[in-house]
N, C-alpha and C positions, 0 to 999 in steps of 0.2 A: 504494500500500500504506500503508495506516495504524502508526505509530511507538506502540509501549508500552513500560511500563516493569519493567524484572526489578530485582525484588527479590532483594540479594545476601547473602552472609556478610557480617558486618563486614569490612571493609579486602579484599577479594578484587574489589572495582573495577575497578582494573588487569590482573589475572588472566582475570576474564571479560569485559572488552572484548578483549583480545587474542587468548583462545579463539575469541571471536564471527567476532571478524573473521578466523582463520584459518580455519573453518569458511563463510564468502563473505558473512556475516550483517552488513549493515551497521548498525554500532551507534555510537553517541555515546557518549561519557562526556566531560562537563563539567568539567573543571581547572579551579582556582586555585592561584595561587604565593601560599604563606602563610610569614613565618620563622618556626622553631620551634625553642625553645629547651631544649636539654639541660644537664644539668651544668657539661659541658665545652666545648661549642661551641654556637654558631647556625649556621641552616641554611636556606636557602632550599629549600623544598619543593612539590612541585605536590600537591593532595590532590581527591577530589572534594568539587563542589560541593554536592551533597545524596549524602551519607554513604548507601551499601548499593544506590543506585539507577544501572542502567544502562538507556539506551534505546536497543531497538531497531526497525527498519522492517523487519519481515514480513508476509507475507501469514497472517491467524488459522490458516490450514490449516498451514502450516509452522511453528507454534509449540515444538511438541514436540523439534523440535531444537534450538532455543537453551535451551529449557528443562533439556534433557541437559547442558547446559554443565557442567564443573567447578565449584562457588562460587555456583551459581547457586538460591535456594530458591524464588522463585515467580515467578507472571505476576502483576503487583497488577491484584488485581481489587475488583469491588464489587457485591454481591448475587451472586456466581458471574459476573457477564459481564466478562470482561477490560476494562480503562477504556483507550480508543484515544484516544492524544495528538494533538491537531491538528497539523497541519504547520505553522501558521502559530505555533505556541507553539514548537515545535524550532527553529524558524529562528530566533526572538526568541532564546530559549537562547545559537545561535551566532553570532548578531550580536552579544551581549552577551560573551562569553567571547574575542571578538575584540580588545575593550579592554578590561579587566582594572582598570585600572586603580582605577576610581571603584569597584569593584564589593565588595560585601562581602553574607555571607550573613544572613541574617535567618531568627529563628527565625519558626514562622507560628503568631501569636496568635491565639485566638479566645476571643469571648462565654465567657464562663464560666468559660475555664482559669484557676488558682491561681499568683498571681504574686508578686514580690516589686519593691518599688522599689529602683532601685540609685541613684539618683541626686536632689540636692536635699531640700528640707526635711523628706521624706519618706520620707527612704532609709534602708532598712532593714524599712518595712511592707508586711506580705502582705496580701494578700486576693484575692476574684475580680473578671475582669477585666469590663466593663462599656462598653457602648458606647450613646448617649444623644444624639441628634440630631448627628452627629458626633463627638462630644466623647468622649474615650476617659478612661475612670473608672475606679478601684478600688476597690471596695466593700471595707467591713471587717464583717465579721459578727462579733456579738455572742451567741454560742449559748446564753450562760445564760439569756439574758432576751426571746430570740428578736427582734433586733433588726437593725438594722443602718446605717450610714452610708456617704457614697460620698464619692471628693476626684479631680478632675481633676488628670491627670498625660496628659504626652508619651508618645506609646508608646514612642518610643525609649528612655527611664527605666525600663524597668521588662523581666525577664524572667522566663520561664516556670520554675516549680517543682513541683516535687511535692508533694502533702502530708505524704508520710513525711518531708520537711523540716522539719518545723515544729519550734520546740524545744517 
């Protein structure tokens, strides 16, 4: 049987992996222990690893039941055909979630998206992001004069923004 991925409420991870599996639906959900810090205390907390996404291994015909779940809003799909996870990427998943340790989440960049640098001589500039025989760039566009320049930066320097961020 092929593994996909339900899209959930915010924070209801927990909620509909527990549902899943009391209804015999065997499903994944991916932990990390992150500390998180309040007011008054820290705290060591498990969260998921990609925020709203639980995966389960059903047969396409029995979808309709985990879909029923409480918390649960869709099957991610693409073009209408539900996108079926290989097994060989879930197993990576939970070979990876087995040490913990090294592991940290990354946001997933791409061509084009509006970035910001956070780090070195350069931090603090937006622009879109650029990839150029390897080499990962930030273009800065110039729109009065329709122009534009680019500056290699590390991807790890740099995160994803919006552009309603812009001052």
């Amino acid at each position: 049987m092929p593994w996909y991925a339900l899209y959930t409420r915010p924070r209801h991870e927990k909620k509909v992996h527990e549902a899943l599996q009391e209804k015999g639906i065997q499903s994944f959900l991916p932990l990390i222990k992150t500390l998180r810090q309040w007011k008054d205390r820290r705290k060591w907390v498990e969260v998921p690893l990609f925020n709203s996404y639980v995966f389960v291994n059903i047969a396409y015909q029995d979808r309709f039941n985990a879909l029923q779940t409480k918390g649960v809003v869709r099957l991610v799909s693409f073009g209408g055909v539900p996108a079926e996870i290989p097994d060989w990427q879930i197993q990576q998943l939970q070979r990876i979630i087995e040490h913990p340790e090294t592991l940290q989440p990354e946001t997933y960049l791409k061509e084009g998206d509006y970035v910001e640098v956070t780090e070195g001589p350069f931090r603090g500039i937006k622009g879109y992001l650029r990839e150029i025989r390897g080499e990962t760039r930030v273009a800065i566009l110039i729109d009065g004069i329709y122009q534009s320049a680019s500056f290699v930066v590390e991807k790890s320097m740099v995160k994803k923004i919006s552009e309603k961020e812009e001052v």
